[in-house]
LUMBA-842465 format. One record per atom (N, C-alpha, C): residue number from 1; residue in one letter; atom name; z, x, y. Coordinates in steps of 0.1 Angstrom, whole numbers. Atoms other than C-alpha are relative to their C-alpha. Layout:
% residues N
num residuo atomo Z X Y
NUM A CA Z X Y $
...
This chain:
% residues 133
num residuo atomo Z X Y
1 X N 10 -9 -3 $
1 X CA 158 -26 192 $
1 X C 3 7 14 $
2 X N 0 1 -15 $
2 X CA 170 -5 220 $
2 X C -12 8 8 $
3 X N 8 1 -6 $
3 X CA 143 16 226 $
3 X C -14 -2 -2 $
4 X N 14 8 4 $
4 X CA 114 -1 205 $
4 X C -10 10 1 $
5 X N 14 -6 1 $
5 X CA 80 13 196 $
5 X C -8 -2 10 $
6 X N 12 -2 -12 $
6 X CA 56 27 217 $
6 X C -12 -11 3 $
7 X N 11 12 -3 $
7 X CA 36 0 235 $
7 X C -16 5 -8 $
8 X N 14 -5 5 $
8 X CA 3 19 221 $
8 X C -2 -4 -12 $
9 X N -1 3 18 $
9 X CA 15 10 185 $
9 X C 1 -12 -2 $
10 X N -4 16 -4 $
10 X CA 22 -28 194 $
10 X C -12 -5 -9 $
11 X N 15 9 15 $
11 X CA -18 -39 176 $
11 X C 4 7 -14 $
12 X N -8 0 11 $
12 X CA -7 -19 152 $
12 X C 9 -7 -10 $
13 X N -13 8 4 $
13 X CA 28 -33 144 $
13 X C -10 -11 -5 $
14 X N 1 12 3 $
14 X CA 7 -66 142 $
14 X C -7 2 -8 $
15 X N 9 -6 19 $
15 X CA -19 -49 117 $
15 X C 4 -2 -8 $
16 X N -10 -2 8 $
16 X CA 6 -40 96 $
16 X C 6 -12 -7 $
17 X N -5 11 3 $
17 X CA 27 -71 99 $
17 X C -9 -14 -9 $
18 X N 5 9 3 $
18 X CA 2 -91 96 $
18 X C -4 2 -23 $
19 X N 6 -5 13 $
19 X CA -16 -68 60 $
19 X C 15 -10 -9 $
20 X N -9 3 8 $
20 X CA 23 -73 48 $
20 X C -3 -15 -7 $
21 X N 1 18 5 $
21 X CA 22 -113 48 $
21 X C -9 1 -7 $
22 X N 9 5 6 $
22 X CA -12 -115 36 $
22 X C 2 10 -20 $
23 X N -3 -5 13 $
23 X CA -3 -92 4 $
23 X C 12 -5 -3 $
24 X N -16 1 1 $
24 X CA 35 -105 1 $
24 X C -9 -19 -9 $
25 X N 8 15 5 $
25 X CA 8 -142 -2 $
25 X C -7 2 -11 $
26 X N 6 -2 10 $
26 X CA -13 -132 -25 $
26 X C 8 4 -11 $
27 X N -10 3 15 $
27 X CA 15 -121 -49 $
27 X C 6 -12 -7 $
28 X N -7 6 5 $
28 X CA 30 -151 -50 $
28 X C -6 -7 -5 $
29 X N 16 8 6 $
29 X CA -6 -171 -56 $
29 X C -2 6 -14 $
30 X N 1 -3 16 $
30 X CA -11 -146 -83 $
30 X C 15 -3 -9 $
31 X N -14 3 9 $
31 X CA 24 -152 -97 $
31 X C 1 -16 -4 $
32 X N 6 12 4 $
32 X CA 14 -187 -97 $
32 X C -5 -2 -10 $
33 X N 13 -1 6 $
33 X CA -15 -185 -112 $
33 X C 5 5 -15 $
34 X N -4 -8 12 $
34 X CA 1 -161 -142 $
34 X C 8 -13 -4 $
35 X N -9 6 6 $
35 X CA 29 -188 -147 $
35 X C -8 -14 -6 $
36 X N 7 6 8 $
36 X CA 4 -215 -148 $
36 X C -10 2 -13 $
37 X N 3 -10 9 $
37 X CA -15 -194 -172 $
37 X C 5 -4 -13 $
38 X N -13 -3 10 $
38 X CA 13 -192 -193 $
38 X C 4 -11 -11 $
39 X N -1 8 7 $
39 X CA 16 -226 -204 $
39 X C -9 -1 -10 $
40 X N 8 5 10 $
40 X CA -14 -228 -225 $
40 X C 2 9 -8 $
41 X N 0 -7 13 $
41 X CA -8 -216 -260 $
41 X C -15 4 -4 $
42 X N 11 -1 4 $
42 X CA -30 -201 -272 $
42 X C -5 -2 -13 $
43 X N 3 6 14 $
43 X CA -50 -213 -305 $
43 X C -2 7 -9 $
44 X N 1 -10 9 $
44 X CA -64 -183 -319 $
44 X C 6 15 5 $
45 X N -3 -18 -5 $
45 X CA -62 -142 -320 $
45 X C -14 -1 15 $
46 X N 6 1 -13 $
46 X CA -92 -150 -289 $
46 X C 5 -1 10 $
47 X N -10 4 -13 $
47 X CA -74 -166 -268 $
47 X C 15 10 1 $
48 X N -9 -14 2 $
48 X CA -44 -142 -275 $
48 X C -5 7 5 $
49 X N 4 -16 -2 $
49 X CA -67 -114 -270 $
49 X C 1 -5 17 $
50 X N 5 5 -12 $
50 X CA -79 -133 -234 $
50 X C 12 0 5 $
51 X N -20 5 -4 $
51 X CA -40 -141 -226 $
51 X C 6 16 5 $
52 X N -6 -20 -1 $
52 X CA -27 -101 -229 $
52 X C -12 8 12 $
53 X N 6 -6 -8 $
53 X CA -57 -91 -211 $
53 X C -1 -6 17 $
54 X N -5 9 -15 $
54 X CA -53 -112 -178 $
54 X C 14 -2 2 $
55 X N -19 -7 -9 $
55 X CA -13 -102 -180 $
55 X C -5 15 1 $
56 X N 5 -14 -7 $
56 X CA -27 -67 -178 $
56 X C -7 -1 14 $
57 X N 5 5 -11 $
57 X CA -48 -77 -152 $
57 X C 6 -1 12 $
58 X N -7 2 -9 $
58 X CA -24 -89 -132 $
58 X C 16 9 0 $
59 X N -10 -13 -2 $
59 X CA 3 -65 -134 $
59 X C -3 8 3 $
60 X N 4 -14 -16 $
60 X CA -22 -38 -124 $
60 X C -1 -3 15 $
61 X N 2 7 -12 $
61 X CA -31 -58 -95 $
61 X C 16 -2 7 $
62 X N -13 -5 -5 $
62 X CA 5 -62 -87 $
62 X C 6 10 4 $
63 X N -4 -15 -1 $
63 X CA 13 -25 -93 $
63 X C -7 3 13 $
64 X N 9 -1 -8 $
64 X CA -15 -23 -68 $
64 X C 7 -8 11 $
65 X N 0 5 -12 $
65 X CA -3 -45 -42 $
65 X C 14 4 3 $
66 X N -11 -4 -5 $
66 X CA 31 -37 -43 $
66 X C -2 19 2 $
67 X N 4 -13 -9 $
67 X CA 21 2 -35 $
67 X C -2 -1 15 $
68 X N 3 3 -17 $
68 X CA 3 -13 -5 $
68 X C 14 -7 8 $
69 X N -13 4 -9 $
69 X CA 35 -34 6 $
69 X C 5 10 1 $
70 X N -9 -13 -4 $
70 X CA 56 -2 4 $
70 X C -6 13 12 $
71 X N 7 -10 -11 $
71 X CA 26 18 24 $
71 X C 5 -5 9 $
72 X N -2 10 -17 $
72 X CA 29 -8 52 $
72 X C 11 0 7 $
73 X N -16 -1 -7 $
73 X CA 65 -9 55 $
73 X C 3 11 1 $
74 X N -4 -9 -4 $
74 X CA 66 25 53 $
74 X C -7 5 9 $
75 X N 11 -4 -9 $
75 X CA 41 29 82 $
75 X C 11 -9 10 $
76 X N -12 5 -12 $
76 X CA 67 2 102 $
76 X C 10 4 0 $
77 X N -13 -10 -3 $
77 X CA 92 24 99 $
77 X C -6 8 5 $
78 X N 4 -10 -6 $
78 X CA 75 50 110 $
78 X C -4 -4 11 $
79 X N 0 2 -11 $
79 X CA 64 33 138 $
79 X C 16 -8 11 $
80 X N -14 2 -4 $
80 X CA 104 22 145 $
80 X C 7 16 0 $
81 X N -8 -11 -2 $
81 X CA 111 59 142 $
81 X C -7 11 8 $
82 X N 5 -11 -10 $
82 X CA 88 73 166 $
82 X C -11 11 -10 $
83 X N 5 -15 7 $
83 X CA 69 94 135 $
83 X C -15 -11 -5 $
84 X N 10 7 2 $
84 X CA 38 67 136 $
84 X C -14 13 6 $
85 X N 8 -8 -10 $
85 X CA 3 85 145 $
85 X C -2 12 -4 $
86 X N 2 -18 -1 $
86 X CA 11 120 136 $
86 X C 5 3 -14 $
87 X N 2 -3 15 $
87 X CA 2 134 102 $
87 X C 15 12 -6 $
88 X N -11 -5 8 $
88 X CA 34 145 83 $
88 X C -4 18 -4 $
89 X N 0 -9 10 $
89 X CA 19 174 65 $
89 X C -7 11 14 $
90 X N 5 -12 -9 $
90 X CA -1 194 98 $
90 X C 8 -2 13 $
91 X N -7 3 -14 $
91 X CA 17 179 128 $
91 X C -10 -7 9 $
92 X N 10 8 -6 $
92 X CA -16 165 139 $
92 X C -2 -10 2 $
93 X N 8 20 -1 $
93 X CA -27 130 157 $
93 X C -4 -4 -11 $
94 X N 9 3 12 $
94 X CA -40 110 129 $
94 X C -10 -11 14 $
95 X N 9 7 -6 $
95 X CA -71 96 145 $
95 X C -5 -16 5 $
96 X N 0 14 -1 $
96 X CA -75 64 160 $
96 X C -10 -9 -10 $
97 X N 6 8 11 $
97 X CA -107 56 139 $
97 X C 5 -2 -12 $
98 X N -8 -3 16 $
98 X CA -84 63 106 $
98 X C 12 -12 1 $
99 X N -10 10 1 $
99 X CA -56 42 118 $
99 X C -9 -14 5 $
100 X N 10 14 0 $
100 X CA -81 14 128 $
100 X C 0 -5 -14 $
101 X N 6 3 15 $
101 X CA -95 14 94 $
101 X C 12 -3 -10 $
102 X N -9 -6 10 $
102 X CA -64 25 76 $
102 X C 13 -1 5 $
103 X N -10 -2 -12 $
103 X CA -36 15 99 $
103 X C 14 2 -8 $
104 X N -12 -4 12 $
104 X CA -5 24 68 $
104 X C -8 14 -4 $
105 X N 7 -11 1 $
105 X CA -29 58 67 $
105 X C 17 9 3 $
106 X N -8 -9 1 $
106 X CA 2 87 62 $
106 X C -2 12 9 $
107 X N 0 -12 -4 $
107 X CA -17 114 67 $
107 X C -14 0 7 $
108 X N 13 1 -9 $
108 X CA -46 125 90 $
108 X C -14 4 -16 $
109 X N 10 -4 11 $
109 X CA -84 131 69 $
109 X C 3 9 -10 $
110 X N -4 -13 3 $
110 X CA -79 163 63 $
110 X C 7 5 -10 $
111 X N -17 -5 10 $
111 X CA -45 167 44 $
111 X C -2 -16 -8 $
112 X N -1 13 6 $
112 X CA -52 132 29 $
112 X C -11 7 -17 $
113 X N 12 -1 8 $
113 X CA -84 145 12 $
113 X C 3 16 -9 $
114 X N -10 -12 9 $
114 X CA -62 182 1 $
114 X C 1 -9 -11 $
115 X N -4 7 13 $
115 X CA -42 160 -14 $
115 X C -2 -3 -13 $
116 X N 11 10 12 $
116 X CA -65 138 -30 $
116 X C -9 11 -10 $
117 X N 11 -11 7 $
117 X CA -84 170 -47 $
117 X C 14 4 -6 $
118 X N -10 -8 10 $
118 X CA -46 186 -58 $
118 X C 0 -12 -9 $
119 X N -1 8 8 $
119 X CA -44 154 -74 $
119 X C -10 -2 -10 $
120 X N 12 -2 10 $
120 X CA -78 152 -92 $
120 X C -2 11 -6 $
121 X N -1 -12 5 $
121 X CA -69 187 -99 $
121 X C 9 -1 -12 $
122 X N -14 4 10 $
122 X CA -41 171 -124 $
122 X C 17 7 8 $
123 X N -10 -8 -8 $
123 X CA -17 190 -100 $
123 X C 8 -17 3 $
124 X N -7 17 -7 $
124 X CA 15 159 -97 $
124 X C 6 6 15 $
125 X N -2 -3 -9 $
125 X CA 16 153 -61 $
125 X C 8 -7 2 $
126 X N -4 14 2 $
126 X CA 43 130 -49 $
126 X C 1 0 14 $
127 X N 6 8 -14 $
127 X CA 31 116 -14 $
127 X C 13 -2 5 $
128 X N -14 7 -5 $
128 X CA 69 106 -4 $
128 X C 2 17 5 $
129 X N -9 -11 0 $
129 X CA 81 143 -8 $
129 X C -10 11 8 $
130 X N 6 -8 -6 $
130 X CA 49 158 6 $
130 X C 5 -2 17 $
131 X N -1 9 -12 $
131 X CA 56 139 38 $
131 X C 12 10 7 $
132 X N -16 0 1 $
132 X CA 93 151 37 $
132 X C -2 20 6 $
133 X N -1 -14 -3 $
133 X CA 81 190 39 $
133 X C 1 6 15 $
């Protein structure tokens, strides 16, 4: 690290670091949990039905968490590349209350909540590439 992140971003970093672990833990509880699961045959089409529906369950939930692992790490990169803080899409501070709350937050309110409306508009946005413009 030679010239390391800005001391301001330091609670940060440990935000972050920290969110990672605790979702990186929770996968593997639920991956547990799914393999113990697993063993019990099931007796009828109920239990079947109960079985498919708690692998669904848990694969959205996963799909879900691994999003958030990818936000996080892509917010510690960004704070290893100096582009932490300042919203991709206007050039603007992202707000300290926002990164409090929301500390893998991308983009400031503003251009989050565009976004979020082209998207409810059925308009495909893709969040990586908007970033990128």
């Amino acid at each position: 690290m030679k010239n390391g992140p800005k001391p301001k971003f330091a609670t940060y970093r440990k935000m972050l670091e920290k969110k990672a672990e605790e979702v990186r833990r929770s996968m593997s509880a639920q991956k547990a949990a799914q393999v113990v699961a697993r063993l019990d045959v099931p007796s009828d089409e109920g239990d079947l039905s109960q079985q498919h529906h708690e692998e669904w369950i848990f694969l959205n939930r996963n799909s879900l968490d691994m999003k958030l692992l990818r936000e996080v790490g892509d917010a510690l990169q960004r704070i290893e590349t100096d582009n932490y803080g300042t919203c991709p899409e206007c050039d603007e501070p992202i707000s300290t209350k926002r990164l409090d709350a929301v500390p893998w937050a991308r983009y400031c309110v503003t251009c989050q909540e565009r976004i979020a409306t082209r998207q409810a508009a059925g308009e495909e946005v893709d969040e990586f590439e908007e970033a990128s413009r």
